[in-house]
C-alpha positions as CSV (number, residue, x, y, z in Angstrom):
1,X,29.0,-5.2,1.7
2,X,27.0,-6.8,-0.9
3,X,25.6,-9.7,-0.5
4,X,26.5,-12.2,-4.3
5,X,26.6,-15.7,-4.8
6,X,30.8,-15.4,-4.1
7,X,30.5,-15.0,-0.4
8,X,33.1,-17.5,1.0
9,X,32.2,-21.3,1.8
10,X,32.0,-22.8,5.0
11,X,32.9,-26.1,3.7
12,X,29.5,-27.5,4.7
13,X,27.5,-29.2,2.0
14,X,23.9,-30.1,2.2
15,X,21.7,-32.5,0.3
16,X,18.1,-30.2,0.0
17,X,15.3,-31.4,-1.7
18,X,13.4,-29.3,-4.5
19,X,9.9,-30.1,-6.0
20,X,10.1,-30.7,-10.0
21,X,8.0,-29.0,-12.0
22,X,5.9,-32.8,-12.6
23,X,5.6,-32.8,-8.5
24,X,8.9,-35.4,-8.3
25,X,11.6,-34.6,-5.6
26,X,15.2,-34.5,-6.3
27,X,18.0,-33.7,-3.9
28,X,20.7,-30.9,-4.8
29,X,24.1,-30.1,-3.3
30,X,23.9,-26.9,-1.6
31,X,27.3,-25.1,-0.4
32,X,26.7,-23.2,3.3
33,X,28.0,-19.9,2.9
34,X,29.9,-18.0,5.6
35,X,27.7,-15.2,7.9
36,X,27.9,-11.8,6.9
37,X,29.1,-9.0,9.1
38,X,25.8,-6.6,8.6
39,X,26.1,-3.3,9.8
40,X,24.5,-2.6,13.4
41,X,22.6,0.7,14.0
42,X,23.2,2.7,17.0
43,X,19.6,3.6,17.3
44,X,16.5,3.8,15.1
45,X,15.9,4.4,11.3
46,X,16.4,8.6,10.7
47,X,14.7,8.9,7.0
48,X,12.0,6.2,7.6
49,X,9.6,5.1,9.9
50,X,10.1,0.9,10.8
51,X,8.1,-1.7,12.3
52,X,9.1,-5.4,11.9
53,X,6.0,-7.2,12.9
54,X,6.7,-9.8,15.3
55,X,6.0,-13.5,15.7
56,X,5.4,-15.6,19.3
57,X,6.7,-18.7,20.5
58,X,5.0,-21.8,22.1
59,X,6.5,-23.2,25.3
60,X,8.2,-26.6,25.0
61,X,6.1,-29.4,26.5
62,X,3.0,-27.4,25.7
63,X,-0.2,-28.6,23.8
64,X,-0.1,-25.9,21.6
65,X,-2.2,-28.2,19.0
66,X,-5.0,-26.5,16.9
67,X,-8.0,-25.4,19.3
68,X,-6.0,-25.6,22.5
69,X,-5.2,-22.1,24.1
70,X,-2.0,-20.9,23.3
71,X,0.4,-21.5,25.2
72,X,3.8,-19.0,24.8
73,X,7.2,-19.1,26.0
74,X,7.4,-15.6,27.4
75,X,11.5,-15.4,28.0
76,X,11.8,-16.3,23.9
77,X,9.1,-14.2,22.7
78,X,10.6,-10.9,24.6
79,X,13.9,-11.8,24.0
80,X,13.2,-11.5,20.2
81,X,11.3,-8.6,20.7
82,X,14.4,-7.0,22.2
83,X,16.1,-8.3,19.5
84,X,14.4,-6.2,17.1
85,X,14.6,-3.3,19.2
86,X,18.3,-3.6,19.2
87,X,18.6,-3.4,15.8
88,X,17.0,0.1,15.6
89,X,13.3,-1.6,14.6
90,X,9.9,-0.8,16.0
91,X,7.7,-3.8,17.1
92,X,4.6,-3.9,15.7
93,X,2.9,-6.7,18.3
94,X,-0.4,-8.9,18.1
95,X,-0.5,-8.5,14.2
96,X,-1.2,-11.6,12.1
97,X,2.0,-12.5,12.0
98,X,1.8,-13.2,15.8
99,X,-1.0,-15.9,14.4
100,X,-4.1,-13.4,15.1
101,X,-7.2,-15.7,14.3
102,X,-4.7,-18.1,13.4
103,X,-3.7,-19.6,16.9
104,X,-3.4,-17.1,19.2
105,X,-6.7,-16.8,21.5
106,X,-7.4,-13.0,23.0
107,X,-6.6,-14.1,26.5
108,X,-2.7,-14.3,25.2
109,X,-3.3,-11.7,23.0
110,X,-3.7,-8.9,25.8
111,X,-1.3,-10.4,27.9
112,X,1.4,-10.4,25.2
113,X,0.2,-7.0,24.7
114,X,1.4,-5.9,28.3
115,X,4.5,-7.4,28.6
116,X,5.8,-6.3,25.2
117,X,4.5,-3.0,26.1
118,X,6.4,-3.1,29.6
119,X,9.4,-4.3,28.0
120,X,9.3,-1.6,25.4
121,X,8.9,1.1,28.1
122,X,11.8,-0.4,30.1
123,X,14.2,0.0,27.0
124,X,12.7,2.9,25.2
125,X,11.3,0.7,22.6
126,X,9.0,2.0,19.9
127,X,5.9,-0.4,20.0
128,X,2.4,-0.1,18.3
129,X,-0.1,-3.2,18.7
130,X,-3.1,-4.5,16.8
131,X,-6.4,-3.5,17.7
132,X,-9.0,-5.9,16.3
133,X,-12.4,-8.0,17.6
134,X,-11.3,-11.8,17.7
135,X,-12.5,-11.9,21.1
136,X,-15.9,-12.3,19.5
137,X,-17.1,-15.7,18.7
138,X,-16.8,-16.4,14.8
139,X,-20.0,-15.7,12.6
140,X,-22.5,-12.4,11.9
141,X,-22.9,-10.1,14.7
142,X,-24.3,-7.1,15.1
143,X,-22.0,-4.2,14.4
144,X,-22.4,-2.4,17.8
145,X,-21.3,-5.9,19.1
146,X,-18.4,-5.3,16.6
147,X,-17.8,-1.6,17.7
148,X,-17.4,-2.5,21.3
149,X,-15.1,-5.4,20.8
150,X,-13.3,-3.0,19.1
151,X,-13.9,-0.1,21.7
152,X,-12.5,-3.4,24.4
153,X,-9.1,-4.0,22.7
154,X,-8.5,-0.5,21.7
155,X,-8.6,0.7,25.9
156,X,-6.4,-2.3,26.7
157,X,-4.0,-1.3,24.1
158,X,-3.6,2.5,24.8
159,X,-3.9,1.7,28.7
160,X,0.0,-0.1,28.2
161,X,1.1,2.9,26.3
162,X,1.2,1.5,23.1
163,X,0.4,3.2,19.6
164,X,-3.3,1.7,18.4
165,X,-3.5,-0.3,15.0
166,X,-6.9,-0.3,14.2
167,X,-6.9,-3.9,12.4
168,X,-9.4,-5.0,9.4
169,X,-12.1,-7.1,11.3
170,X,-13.5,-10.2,10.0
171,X,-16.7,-9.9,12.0
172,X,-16.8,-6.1,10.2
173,X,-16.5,-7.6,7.1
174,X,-19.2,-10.0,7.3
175,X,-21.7,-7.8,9.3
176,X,-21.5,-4.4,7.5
177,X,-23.9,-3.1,4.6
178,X,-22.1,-1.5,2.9
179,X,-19.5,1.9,3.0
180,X,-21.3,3.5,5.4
181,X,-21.1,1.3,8.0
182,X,-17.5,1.1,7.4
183,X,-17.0,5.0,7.4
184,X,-19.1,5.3,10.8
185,X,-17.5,2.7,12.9
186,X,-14.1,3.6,12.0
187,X,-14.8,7.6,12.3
188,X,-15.7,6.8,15.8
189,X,-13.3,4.7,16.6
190,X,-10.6,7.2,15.6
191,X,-12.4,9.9,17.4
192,X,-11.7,7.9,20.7
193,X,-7.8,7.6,20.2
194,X,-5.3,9.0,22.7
195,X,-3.0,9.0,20.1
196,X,-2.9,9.0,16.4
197,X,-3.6,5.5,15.4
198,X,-2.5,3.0,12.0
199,X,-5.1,2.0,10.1
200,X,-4.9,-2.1,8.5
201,X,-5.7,-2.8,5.5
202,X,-5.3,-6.6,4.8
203,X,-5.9,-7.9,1.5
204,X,-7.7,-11.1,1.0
205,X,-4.8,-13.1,-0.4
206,X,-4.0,-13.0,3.4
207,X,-7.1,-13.7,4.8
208,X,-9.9,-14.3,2.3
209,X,-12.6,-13.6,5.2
210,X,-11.9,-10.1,4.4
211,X,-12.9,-10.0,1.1
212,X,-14.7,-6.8,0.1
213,X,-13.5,-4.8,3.1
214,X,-14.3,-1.5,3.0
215,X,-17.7,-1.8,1.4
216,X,-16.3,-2.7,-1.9
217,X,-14.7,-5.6,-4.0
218,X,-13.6,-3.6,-6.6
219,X,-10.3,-2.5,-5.2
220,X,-10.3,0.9,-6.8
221,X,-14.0,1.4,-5.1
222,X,-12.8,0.2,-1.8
223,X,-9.7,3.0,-2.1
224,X,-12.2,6.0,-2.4
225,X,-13.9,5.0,0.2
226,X,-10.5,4.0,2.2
227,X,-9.2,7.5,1.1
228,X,-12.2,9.3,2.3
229,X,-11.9,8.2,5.8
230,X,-8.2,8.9,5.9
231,X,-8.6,12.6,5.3
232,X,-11.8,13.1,7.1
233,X,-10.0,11.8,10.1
234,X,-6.1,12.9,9.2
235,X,-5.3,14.3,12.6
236,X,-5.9,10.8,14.1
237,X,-4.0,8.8,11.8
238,X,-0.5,7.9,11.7
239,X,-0.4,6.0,9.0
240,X,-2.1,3.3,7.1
241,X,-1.0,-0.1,6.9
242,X,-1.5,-1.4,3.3
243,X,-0.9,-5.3,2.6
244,X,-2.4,-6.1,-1.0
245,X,1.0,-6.9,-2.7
246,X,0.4,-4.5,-5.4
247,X,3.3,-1.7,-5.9
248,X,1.2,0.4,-8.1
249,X,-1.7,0.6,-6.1
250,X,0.6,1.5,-3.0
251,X,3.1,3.9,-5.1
252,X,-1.2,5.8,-6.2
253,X,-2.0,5.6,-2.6
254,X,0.6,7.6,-0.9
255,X,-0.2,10.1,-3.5
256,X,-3.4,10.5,-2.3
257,X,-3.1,10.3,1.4
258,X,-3.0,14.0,3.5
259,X,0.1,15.7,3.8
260,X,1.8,13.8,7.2
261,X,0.0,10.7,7.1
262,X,2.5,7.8,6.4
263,X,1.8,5.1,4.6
264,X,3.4,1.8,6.3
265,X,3.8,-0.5,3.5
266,X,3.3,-4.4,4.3
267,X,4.0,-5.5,0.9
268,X,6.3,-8.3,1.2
269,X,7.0,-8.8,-2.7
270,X,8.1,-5.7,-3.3
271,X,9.3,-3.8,-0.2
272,X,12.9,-2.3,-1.3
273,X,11.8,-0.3,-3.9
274,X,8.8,0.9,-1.8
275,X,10.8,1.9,0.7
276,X,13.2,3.2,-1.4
277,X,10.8,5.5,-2.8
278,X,10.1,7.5,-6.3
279,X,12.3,10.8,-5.1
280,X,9.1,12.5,-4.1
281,X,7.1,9.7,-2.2
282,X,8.6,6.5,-0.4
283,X,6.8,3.8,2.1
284,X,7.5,3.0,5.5
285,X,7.4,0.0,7.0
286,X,5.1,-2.6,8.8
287,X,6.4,-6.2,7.6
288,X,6.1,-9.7,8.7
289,X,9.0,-10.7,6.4
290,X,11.2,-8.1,8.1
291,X,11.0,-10.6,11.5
292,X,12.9,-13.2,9.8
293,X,15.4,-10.6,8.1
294,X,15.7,-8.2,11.1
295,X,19.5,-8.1,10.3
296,X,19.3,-7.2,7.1
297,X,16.5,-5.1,7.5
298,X,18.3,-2.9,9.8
299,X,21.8,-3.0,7.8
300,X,19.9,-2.0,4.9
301,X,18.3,1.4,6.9
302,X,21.7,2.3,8.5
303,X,22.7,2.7,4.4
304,X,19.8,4.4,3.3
305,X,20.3,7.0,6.3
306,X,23.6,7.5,4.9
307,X,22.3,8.6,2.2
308,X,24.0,4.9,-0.1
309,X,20.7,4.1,-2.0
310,X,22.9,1.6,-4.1
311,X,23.7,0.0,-0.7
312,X,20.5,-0.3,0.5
313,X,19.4,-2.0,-2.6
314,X,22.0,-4.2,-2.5
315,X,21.6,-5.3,1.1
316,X,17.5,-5.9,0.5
317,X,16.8,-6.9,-3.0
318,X,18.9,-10.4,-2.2
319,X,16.2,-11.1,0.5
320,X,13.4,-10.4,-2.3
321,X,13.3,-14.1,-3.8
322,X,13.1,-15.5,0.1
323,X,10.3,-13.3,1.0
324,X,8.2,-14.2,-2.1
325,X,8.3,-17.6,-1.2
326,X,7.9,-17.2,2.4
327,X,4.9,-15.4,1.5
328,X,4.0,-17.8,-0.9
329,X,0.5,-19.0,-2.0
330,X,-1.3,-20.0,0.3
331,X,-0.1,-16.8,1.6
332,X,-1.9,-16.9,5.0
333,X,0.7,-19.6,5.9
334,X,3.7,-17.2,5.6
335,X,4.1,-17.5,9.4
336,X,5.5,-21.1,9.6
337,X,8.0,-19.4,7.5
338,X,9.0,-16.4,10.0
339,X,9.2,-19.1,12.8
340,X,11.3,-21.5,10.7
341,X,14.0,-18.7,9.9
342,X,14.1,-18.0,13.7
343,X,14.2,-21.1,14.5
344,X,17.3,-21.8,12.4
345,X,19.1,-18.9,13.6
346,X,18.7,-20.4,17.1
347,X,16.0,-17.9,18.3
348,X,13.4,-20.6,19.4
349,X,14.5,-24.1,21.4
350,X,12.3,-25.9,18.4
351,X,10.3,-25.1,15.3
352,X,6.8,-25.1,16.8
353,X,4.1,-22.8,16.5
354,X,0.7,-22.3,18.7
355,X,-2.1,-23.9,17.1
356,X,0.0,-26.7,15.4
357,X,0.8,-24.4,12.7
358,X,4.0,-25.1,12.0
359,X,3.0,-28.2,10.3
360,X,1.7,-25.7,7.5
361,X,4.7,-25.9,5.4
362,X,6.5,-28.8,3.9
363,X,9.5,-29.9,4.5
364,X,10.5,-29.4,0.7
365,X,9.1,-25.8,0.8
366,X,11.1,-25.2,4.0
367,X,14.1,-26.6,2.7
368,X,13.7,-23.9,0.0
369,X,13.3,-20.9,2.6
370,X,16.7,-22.3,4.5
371,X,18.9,-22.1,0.9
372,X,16.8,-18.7,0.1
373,X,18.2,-17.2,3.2
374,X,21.5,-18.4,3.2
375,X,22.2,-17.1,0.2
376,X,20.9,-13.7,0.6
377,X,23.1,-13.3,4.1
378,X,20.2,-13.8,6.4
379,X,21.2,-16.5,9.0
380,X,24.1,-15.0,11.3
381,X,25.0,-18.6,12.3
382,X,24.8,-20.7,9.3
383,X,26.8,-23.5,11.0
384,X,23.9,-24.1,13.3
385,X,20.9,-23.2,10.7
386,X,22.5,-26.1,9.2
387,X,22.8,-28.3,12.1
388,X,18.9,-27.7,12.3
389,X,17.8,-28.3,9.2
390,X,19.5,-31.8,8.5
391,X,18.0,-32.8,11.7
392,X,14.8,-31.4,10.3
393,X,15.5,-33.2,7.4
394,X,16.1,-36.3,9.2
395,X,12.8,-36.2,11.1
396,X,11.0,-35.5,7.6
397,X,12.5,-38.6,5.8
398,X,15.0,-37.0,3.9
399,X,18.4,-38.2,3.7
């Protein structure tokens, strides 16, 4: 089924503001369109290797308020997670998406870690789960003190069962000299894995703390260096986990990388023709946006196991204007927009977010990411979705 513009009505009409181009607000008629009836996979992706990165949710009544420990509603974060596992997808857990230095503290990080991992184990899940050194306190320190946070999270990571991504480090990018440094810890690092592990690389229009990771600012410097490490360590690695929204660099990566090392592509502007592929080399996938189109996602892998390329396309290019804007400037912020899809879709009692992030985005820009996703198929109850976002409309002022 393709998803056009012509998909039946519901009847429903909503009034959604849009910002004008001189920073006025105007309010437009939108038309509700009827759910689609996506494809449902009887188990995981055949021709490519999946990981939705996953998002957490606060527990009602909780002062989940910036600084405060977060505080998580366990029986809705695991519920989604099943979710995704139900539609054939791997969970890729404690990734920024799940608000890593952005609101969720390391105490719930590990224990999110251990439940997702039990859960996974009870259902025959695939899960891999993000390795990094935000237990530290922000600043410089040195980069044994780096390696051993590292060293901390990778143990309680492998010790749930759960595949190792070795995540880009603020602390490493502030502390290290140079490429060296880099090469060192991470060679060691790898040489301690039980099994193969995904290396991160996230660029700084996520985080801008990690600016000139890798030793290097120029980008095509830090890929040598990146490169090197992947094929003086290729029986250790996976994958690697690229997020620098640049197709061309990823499409000259995958090139380069060793013969059976995947690259896991976590670029959310351009992900269908990634994974798609050239007819020689194609992406897999790690991708926040793919938690707020799970359905989709998943409809769009049962066609390109099949062999329907055209239908893939089809199913995922529709979602392509709704992730660009999710993942909008300032793109850090994309997670208020992977809550707000789930919360519409009746995944979350209310649109909340630990560390008060949900207050992010603005109503305007939200009301955007609800007519995005309707339009491209994505909310499998639109009559609620739009329930929820007049009342969220109503709380915002607009009428």
């Amino acid at each position: 089924m393709t998803v056009t513009v012509d998909r039946a009505l519901t009847g429903d009409v909503l009034a959604l503001p849009r910002r004008n181009p001189d920073g006025s607000v105007e309010l437009l008629e939108h038309a509700v369109r009827e759910s689609v009836a996506w494809e449902v996979p009887s188990g995981p992706a055949r021709t490519r290797t999946v990981f939705a990165a996953a998002h957490v949710v606060p527990r009602v009544g909780a002062e989940n308020v910036p600084g405060a420990p977060a505080d998580l509603d366990w029986d809705a974060t695991l519920a989604f997670r099943h979710r995704l596992w139900s539609l054939g997808l791997g969970v890729a857990e404690a990734m920024d998406t799940a608000q890593r230095g952005m609101g969720l503290d390391f105490a719930a990080t590990t224990e999110l870690v251990r439940r997702s991992a039990a859960e996974a184990a009870a259902v025959g899940g695939r899960i891999a789960a993000g390795v990094g050194t935000d237990q530290l306190d922000p600043g410089i320190h040195p980069v044994d003190v780096i390696r051993a946070a590292y060293e901390e999270q990778l143990q309680v990571v492998e010790d749930t069962g759960a595949q190792p991504i070795l995540m880009a480090s603020r602390h490493l990018a502030a502390a290290a000299a140079g490429p060296e440094e880099y090469l060192e810890l991470y060679a060691g690092l790898l040489s301690q894995v039980r099994t193969p592990a995904v290396l991160h690389w996230l660029g700084d229009v996520f985080d801008p703390a990690l600016a000139g990771y890798w030793g290097a600012r120029d980008v095509a410097a830090a890929t040598d260096v990146f490169v090197d490490l992947v094929h003086a360590n290729a029986a250790k690695v996976d994958g690697v986990k690229v997020s620098l929204l640049d197709a061309e660099h990823e499409k000259e990566l995958r090139r380069r990388l060793p013969a059976g090392v995947r690259l896991y592509t976590g670029d959310d502007f351009n992900y269908p023709e990634l994974i798609e592929g050239d007819g020689q080399f194609h992406s897999d996938a790690l991708l926040g946006i793919f938690a707020g189109i799970a359905n989709v996602a998943a409809a769009g892998l049962v066609r390109l196991d099949a062999g329907d390329v055209t239908g893939f396309r089809a199913a995922l290019d529709p979602t392509l204007p709704l992730a660009r804007h999710v993942f909008g400037a300032p793109t850090p912020y994309y997670k208020a927009g992977i809550a707000f899809l789930n919360w519409l879709d009746g995944r979350q009692p209310g649109y909340a977010m630990v560390g008060g992030l949900h207050s992010a985005r603005s109503a305007v820009h939200q009301a955007e990411t609800f007519r995005l996703a309707d339009e491209a198929g994505v909310l499998a109850d639109p009559a609620l979705a739009a329930r929820r976002m007049r009342q969220f409309l109503a709380v915002h002022g607009i009428a």
